[in-house]
C-alpha positions in Angstrom: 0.0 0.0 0.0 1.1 3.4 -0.4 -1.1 6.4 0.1 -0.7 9.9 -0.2 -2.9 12.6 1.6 -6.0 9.8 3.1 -8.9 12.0 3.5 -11.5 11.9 6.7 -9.7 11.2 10.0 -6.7 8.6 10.4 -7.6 5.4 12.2 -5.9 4.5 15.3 -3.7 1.6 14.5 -5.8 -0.6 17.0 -8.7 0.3 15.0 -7.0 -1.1 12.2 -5.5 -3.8 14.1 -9.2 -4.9 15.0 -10.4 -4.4 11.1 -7.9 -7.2 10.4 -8.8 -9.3 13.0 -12.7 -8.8 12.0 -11.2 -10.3 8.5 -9.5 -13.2 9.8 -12.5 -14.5 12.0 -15.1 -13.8 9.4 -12.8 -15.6 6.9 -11.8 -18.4 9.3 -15.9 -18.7 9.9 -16.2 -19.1 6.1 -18.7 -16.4 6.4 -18.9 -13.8 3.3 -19.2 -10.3 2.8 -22.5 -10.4 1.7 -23.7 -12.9 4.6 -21.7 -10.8 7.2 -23.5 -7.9 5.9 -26.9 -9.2 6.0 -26.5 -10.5 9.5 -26.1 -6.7 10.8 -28.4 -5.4 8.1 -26.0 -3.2 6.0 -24.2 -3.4 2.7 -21.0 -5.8 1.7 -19.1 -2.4 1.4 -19.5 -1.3 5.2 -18.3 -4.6 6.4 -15.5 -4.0 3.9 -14.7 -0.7 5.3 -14.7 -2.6 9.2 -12.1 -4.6 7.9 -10.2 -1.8 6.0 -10.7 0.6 9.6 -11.9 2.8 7.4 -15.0 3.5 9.7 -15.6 3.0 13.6 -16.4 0.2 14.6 -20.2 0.0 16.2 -20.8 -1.7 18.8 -23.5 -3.8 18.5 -22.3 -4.6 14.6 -19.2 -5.9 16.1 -21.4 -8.1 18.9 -23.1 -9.4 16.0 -20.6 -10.4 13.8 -19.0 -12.0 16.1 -21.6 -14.0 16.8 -22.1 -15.1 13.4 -18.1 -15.5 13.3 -18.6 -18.4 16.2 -16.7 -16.2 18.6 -18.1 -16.6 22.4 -17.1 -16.1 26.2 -14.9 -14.0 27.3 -13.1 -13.3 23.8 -16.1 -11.3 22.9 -15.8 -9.1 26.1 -12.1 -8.9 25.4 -12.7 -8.1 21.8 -15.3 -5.8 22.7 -13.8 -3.6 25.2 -11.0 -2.9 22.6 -13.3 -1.8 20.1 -14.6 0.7 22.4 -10.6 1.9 22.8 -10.0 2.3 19.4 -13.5 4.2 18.7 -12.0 6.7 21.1 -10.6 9.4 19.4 -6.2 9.3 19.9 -4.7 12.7 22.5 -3.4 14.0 19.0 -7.2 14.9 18.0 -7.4 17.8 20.4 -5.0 19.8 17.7 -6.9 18.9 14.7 -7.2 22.3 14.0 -3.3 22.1 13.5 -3.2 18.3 12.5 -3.2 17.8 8.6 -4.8 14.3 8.0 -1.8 12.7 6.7 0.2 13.6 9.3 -2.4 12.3 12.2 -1.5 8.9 10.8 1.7 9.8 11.4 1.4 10.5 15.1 -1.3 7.4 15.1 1.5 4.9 14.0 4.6 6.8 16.1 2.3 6.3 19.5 1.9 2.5 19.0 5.2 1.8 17.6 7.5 -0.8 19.3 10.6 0.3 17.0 11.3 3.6 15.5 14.1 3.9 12.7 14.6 7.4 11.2 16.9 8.9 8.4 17.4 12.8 9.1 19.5 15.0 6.4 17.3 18.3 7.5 16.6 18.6 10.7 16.7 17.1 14.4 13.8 14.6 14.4 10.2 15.9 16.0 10.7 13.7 19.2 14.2 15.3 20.1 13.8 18.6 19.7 13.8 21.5 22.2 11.1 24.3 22.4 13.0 27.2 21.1 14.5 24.7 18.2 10.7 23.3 16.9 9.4 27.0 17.4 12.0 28.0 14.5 11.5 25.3 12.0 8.0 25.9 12.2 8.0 29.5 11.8 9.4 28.9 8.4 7.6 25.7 7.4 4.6 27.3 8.1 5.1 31.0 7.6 1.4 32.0 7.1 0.5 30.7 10.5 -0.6 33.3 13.1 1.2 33.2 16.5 -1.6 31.2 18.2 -1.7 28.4 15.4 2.3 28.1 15.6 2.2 27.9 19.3 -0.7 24.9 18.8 2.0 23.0 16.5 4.7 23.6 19.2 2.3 22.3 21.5 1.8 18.8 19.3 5.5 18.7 18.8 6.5 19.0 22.8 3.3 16.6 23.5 4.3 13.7 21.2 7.6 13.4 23.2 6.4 12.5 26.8 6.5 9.2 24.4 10.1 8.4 25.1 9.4 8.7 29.4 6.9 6.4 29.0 7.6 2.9 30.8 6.8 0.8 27.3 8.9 3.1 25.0 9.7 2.4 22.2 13.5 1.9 20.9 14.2 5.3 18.8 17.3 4.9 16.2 17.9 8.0 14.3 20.9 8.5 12.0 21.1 12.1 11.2 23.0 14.1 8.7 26.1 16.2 9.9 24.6 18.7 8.2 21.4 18.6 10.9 24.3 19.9 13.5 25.3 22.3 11.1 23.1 24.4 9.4 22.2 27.0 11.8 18.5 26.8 13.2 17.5 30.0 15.5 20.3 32.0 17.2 23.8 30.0 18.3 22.2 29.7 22.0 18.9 27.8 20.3 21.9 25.2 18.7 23.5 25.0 21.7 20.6 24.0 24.0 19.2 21.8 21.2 22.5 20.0 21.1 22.7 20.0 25.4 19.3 18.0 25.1 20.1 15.9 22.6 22.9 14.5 24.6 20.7 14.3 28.0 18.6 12.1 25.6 21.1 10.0 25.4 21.2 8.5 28.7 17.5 7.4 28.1 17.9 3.4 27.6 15.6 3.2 24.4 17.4 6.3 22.4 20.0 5.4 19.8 21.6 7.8 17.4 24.4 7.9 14.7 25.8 10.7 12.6 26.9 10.3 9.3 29.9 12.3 9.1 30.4 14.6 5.8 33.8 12.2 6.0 31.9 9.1 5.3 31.2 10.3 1.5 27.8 9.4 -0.5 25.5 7.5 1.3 22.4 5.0 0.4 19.6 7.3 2.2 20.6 10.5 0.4 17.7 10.2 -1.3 15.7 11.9 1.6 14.4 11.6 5.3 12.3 8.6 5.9 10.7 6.8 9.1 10.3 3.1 10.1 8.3 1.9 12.2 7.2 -1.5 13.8 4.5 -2.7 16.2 4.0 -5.0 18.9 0.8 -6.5 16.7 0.8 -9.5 14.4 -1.9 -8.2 12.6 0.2 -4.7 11.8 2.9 -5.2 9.2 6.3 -2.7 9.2 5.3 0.8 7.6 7.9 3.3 6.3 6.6 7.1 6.3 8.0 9.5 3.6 7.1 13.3 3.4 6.9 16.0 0.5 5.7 19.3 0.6 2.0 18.9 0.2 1.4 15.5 1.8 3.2 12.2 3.2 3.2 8.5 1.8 3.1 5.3 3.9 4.4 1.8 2.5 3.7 -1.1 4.0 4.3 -3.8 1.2 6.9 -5.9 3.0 9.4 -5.9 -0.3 9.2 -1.9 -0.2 9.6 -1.8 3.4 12.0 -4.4 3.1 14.2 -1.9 0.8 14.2 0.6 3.1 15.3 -1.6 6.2 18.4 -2.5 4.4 18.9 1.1 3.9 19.2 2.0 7.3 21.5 -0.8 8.3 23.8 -0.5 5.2 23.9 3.2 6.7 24.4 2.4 10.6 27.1 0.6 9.4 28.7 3.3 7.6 27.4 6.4 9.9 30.0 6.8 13.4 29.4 4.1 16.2 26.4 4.6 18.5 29.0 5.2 21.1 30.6 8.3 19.4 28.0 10.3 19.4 28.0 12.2 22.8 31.7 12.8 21.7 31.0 14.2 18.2 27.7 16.4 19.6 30.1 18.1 22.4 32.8 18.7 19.6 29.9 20.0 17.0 28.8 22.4 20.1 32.3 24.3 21.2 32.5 25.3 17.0 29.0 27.3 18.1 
């Protein structure tokens, strides 16, 4: 799959984690479309659009089909009680106002992660970056913004980080560009304490990042930034996030994915040791 700008509101990933599951019983059941639909008295196409997650997921529609599916005890009540989970809508949706579509999924995918891989040759990545840093890359990504929208993206930005205190992080691996460090973002002080946090970051157990030095000559991710993610669901395959000026793309077909993956280790291997990088930062800093 790969799809640019999805229109109406991004699923959760549980809700699309349960839309899988809805498939697998109903085709484990040998039940189809058209008798799953008639059992909760809609068309084939909304049961279709259960499965895909591209609708909630009504209650008792979901008690009914799994009746029909042969499902009983207490996996209905489990099943059930995670529907009503995913119908809720994710912490991000309070800044929808700020919160293109395409990017919801985004923050939908990076909050249920397990794994988080990340090529960087722009900027430091969302999760790591300080207040004063994120307030001037979004001035001039979104220059038409009035102070109060710009301060709601901020907002979003310092928000989706509590991720990395949680107690079920999830591993972060970024390999960033030399020229992140380099090009001057803000003020020198607004480098300086964005480079400080990064290395506090460091001591977290789940963060892990690389620079590629300009030393270590061309590179198989110079094509552009790109995130990996994984999940701790069966049902979720990898997905590899891409962004362009108007919109993002997200791949999930394992030989695409697959491509990228080999990317990133090709370029861990070539980027500086994980353990060189609180050296290099504090190096990068004193030329400030």
């Amino acid at each position: 799959m790969s799809e640019a700008r999805p229109s109406g509101a991004a699923p959760t990933v549980l809700r699309k984690v349960l839309g899988k599951r809805l498939r697998h019983l109903r085709e484990k059941a040998r039940v189809s479309f058209e008798e799953a639909a008639q059992a909760i008295e809609v068309t084939p196409l909304t049961v279709r659009r259960m499965e895909k997650a591209e609708v909630g997921l009504k209650i008792p529609y979901v008690k009914e089909l799994l009746r029909n599916y042969g499902v009983r005890g207490p996996e209905v009540e489990s099943f059930l009680a995670l529907a009503r989970e995913a119908n809720q809508p994710g912490w991000w949706h309070q800044f929808r106002d700020v919160l293109p579509d395409w990017f919801s999924a985004y923050v939908s995918l990076e909050s249920e992660a397990t794994v988080i891989r990340a090529y960087e040759p722009h900027y430091v990545p969302g999760l790591l970056q300080t207040e004063d840093y994120a307030r001037a890359v979004l001035r001039i990504g979104f220059p038409n913004d009035t102070e109060e929208e710009l301060e709601r993206r901020i907002a979003l930005r310092l928000q989706r980080q509590s991720l990395l205190t949680k107690p079920d992080a999830p591993i972060m691996w970024a390999i960033l560009d030399e020229t992140v460090l380099r090009r001057p973002v803000g003020p020198s002080e607004v480098m300086r304490r964005q480079i400080d946090h990064i290395i506090e970051t460091l001591s977290m157990p789940k963060v892990r990042l690389q620079i590629m030095r300009f030393a270590s000559g061309p590179h198989p991710g110079a094509f552009g930034p790109f995130h990996y993610f994984r999940f701790g669901f069966s049902e979720l395959p990898d997905v590899v996030y891409t962004e362009n000026l108007t919109g993002a793309v997200y791949v999930d077909r394992p030989k695409e994915v697959g491509a990228y993956l080999e990317v990133l280790d090709r370029m861990a291997v070539q980027a500086d040791p994980i353990g060189d990088t609180s050296t290099i930062l504090a190096e990068l800093r004193k030329e400030l």
